[in-house]
C-alpha positions in Angstrom: 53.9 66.0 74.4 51.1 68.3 74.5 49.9 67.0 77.8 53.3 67.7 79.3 53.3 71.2 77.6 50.3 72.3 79.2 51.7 70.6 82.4 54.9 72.7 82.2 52.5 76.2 81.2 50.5 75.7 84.5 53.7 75.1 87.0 55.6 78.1 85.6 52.4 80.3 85.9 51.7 78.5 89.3 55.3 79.3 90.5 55.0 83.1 88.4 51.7 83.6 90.6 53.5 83.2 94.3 56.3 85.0 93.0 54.2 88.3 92.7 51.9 87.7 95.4 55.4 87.4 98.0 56.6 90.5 96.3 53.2 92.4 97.0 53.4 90.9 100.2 57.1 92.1 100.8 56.2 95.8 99.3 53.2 96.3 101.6 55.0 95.3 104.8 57.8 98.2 103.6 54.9 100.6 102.7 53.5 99.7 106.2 56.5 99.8 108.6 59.2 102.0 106.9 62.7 102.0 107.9 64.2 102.9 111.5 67.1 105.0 111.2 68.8 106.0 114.6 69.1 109.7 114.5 72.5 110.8 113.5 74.5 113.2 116.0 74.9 116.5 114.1 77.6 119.1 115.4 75.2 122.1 115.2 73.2 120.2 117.7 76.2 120.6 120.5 76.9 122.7 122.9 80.7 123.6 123.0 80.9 121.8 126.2 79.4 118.7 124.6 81.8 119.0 121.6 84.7 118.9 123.8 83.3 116.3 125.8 82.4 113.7 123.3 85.5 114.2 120.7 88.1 116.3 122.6 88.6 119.2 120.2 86.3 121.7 120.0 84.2 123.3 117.0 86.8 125.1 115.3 89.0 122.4 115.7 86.4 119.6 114.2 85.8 121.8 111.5 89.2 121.9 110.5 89.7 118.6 110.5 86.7 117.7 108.8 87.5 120.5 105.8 90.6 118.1 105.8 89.3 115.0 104.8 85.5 115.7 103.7 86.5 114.8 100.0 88.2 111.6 100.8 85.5 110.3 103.3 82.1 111.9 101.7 79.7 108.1 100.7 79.8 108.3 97.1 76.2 106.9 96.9 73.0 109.9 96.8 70.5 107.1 98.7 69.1 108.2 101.7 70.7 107.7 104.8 74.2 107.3 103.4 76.2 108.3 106.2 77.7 111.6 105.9 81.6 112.4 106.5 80.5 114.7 109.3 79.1 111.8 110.9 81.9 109.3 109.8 84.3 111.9 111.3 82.1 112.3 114.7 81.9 109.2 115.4 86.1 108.3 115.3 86.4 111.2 117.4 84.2 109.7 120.1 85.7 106.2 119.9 89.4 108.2 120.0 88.5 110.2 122.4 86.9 107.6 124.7 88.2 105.0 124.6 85.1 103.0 124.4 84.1 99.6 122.4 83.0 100.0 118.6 79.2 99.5 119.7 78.7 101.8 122.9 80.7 104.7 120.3 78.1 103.7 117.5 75.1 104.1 119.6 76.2 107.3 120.6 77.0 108.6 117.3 73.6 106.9 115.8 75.3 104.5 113.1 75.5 100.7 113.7 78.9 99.2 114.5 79.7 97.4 111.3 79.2 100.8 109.6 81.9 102.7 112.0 84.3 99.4 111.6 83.6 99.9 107.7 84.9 103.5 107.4 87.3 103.3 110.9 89.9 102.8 109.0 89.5 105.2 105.9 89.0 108.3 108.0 91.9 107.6 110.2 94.0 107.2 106.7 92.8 110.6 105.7 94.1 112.1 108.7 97.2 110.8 108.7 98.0 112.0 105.3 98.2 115.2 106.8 100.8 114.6 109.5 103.5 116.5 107.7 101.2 119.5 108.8 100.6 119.2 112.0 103.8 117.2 113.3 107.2 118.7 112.3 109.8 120.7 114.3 110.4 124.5 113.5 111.0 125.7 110.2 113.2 128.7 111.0 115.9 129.7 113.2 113.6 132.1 114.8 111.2 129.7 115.6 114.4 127.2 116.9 115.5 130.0 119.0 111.9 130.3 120.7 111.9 127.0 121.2 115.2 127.3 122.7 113.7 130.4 125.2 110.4 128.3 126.5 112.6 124.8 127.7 115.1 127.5 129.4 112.7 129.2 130.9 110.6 126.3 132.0 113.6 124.0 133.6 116.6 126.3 133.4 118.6 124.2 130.5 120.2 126.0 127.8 120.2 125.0 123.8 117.4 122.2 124.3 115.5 121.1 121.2 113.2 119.0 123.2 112.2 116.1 125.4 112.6 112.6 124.1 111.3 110.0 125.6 108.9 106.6 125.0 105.3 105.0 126.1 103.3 101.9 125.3 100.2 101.9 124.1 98.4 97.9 124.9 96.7 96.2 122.4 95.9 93.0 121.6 98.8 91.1 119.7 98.7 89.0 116.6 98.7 85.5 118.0 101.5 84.2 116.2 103.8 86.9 117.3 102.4 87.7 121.3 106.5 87.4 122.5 107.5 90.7 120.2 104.9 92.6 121.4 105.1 91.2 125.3 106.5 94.4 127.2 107.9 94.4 130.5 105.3 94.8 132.6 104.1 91.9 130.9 100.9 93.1 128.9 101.4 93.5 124.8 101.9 96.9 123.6 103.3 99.2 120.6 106.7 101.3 121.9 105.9 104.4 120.6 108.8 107.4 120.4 107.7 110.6 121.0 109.8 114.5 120.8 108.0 117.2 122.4 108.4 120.9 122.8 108.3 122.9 126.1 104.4 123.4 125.5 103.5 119.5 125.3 103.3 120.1 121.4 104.7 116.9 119.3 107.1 117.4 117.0 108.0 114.1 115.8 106.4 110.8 116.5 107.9 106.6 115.7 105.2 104.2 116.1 105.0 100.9 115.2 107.6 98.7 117.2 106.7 96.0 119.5 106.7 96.4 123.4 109.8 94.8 123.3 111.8 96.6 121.5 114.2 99.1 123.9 114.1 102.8 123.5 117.6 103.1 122.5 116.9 100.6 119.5 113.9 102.4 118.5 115.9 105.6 118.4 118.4 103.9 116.4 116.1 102.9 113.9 114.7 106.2 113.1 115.2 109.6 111.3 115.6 111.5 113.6 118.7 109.9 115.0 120.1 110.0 111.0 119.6 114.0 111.1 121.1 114.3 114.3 124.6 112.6 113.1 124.6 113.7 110.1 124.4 117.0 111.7 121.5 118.4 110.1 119.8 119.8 113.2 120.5 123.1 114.9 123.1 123.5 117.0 121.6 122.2 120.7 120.6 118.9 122.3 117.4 116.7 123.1 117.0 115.8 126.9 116.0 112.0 127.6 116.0 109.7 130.7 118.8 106.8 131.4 117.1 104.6 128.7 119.2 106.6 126.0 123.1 107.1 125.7 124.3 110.0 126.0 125.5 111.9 122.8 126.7 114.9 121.2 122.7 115.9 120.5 121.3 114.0 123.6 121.7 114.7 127.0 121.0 112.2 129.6 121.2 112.2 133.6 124.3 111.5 135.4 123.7 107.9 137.3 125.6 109.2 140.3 126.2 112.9 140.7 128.9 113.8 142.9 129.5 117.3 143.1 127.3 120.6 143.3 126.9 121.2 139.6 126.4 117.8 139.2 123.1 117.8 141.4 122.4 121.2 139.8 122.8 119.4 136.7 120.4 116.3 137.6 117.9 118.8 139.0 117.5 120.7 135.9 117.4 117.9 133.9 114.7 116.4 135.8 112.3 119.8 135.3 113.5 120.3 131.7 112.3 116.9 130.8 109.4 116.4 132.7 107.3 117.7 130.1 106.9 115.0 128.0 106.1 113.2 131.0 102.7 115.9 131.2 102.4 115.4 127.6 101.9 111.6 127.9 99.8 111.9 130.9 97.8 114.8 128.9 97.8 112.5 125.5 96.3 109.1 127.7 93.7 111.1 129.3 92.2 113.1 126.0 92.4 110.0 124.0 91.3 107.3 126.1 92.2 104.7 123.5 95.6 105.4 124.0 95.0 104.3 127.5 94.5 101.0 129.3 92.1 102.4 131.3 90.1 102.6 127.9 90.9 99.0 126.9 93.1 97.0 125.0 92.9 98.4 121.4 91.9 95.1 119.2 92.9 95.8 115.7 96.2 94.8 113.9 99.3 96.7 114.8 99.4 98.6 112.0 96.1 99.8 112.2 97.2 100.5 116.2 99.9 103.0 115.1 97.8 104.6 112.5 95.3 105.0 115.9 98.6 106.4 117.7 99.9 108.9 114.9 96.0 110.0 114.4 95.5 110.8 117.9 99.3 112.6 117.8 97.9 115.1 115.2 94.4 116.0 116.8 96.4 116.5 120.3 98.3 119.4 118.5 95.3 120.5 116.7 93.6 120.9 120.2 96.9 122.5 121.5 96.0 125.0 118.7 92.9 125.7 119.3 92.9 126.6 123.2 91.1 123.5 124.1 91.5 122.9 127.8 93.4 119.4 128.1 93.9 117.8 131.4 95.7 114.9 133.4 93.6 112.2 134.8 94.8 110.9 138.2 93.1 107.4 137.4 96.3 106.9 134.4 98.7 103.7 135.2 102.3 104.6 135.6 104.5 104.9 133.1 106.7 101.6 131.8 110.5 102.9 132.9 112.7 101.8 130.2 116.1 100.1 131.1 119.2 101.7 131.2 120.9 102.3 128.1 124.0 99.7 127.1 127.1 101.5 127.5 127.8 101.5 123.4 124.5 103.7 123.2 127.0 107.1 124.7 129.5 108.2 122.5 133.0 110.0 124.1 132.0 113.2 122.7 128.4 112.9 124.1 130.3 112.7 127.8 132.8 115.9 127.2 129.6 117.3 126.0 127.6 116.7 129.1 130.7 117.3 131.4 131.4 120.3 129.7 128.2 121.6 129.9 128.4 121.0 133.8 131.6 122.8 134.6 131.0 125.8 132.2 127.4 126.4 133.4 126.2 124.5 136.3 129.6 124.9 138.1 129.0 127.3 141.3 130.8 130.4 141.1 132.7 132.2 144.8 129.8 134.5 144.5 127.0 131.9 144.6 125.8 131.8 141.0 125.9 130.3 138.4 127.2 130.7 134.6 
């Protein structure tokens, strides 16, 4: 037994020996080569020009955002090099904003791309919590009544709340349920409902639903269809295309005008409602992620709308903040939905319309109009 003891007492101190000597080994290589930390893009750093460039708002706007959601999103650990939420918050922006893959938008940014898929998804749920902010309709009659005065005087129709309309955003589908989100054009995308004023701001936003799904349905399904029949909305009417019915609180274009205030009709229609038309066009082309052109977004659906609604608040935020959004010629066309199914009018929706036409479009002896 004491032969064995003295056996066991040399191993373990044998064994105790390399251990130290690999961790002096280990601690010299560190004190010889210490870490290499990409530098870290910091706002301060950027011109305005660069600001706008890289994350589409500029530095009023980032800050504002960033005062947002600095408490939910600041690393809880005091190491060095934790990421800050400046950084975190830089470096969405730039993959929103671009469009590009998780590793181009990390190299950029100066964080690896495990660390922006880590807190992707946290700082994009921090900004949404906010939406209530940033996308609502007015508040007051007053503010109504401008509303009102800007779609008049950009398209000549009276009493509009706003421009309705829908646009699919690609992605890639979950494999068990590709169908749902197949779209007509054939490629897999989110339906996403959008309401906008007569200055491209979004008032009210319904992501979420497969390619699929038709416009009408969507509309259905929402709130805003609820508060429009239940008749808590001001007194007026949303312009859309053929895809919706036409109701009481949604005006639609006549499939085949016949007479003069017909056309009239049609013609104003058309200008009233090509703004959300713009909007889309200016929306894809600010936040290329939005676009194909930037690539099929490859996260879960629900992490795609969050994406969508995100990227809704920050495009009224920029609005806000006078940044100078354009349209990019290189876009794809929009997906034209299919005519709505009769069942989607209502009767009063048509004496509406056809109302509206005689009393107002109607040409007058004199040559105008009332």
């Amino acid at each position: 037994m004491e032969v064995e003891d003295i056996t066991l007492t040399a191993i373990t101190a044998v064994a105790a020996a390399a251990v130290y000597v690999a961790q002096d080994r280990i601690r010299n290589v560190r004190r010889r080569q210490p870490g290499v930390f990409r530098k870290r893009t910091i706002l301060d750093d950027l011109s305005e020009m660069d600001i706008e460039e890289m994350f589409r708002l500029n530095r009023q706007g980032v800050m504002e955002v960033y005062q947002l959601i600095a408490d939910d999103i600041e690393p809880l650990s005091a190491r060095n090099y934790a990421i800050p939420a400046m950084v975190r918050l830089l470096a969405v922006l730039n993959f929103l904003a671009t469009g590009n893959f998780q590793p181009s938008c990390a190299r950029l940014i100066g964080i690896s791309r495990p660390s922006l898929s880590r807190f992707l998804k946290p700082v994009l749920k921090s900004i949404k919590k906010h939406m209530a902010k940033y996308i609502h309709f007015p508040a007051t009659m007053e503010e109504w009544q401008e509303l009102k005065v800007g779609f008049f005087r950009q398209g000549g129709m009276p009493n509009c709340l706003g421009a309705i309309d829908c646009t699919h955003i690609a992605l890639i589908p979950p494999h068990n349920r590709e169908e749902q989100f197949r779209n007509r054009k054939c490629y897999h995308s989110l339906n996403v409902q959008v309401v906008v004023d007569s200055h491209q701001r979004i008032m009210s936003i319904r992501s979420g639903f497969p390619g699929s799904c038709h416009d009408s349905h969507i509309l259905r399904q929402s709130a805003l269809f609820d508060r429009f029949e239940q008749g808590n909305m001001p007194e007026g009417w949303l312009v859309g295309d053929a895809g919706y019915g036409c109701r009481s609180w949604l005006l639609t274009p006549l499939s085949n005008p016949q007479t003069a205030a017909e056309v009239r009709y049609n013609s104003v229609h058309i200008r009233t409602r090509s703004v959300i038309e713009r909007t889309f066009g200016m929306w894809k082309s600010t936040f290329r992620c939005l676009s194909k052109t930037g690539g099929f977004l490859q996260h879960s659906p629900e992490l795609v709308s969050d994406i969508i609604i995100v990227c809704a608040i920050l495009h009224n935020i920029a609005l806000a903040s006078n940044v100078d959004l354009h349209i990019n010629n290189d876009l794809p066309p929009e997906i034209p939905a299919l005519p709505a199914a009769s069942e989607d009018s209502s009767e009063q929706g048509n004496l509406i319309r056809q109302s509206l036409i005689q009393n107002y479009f109607r040409t007058r002896e004199t040559g105008t109009t009332h």
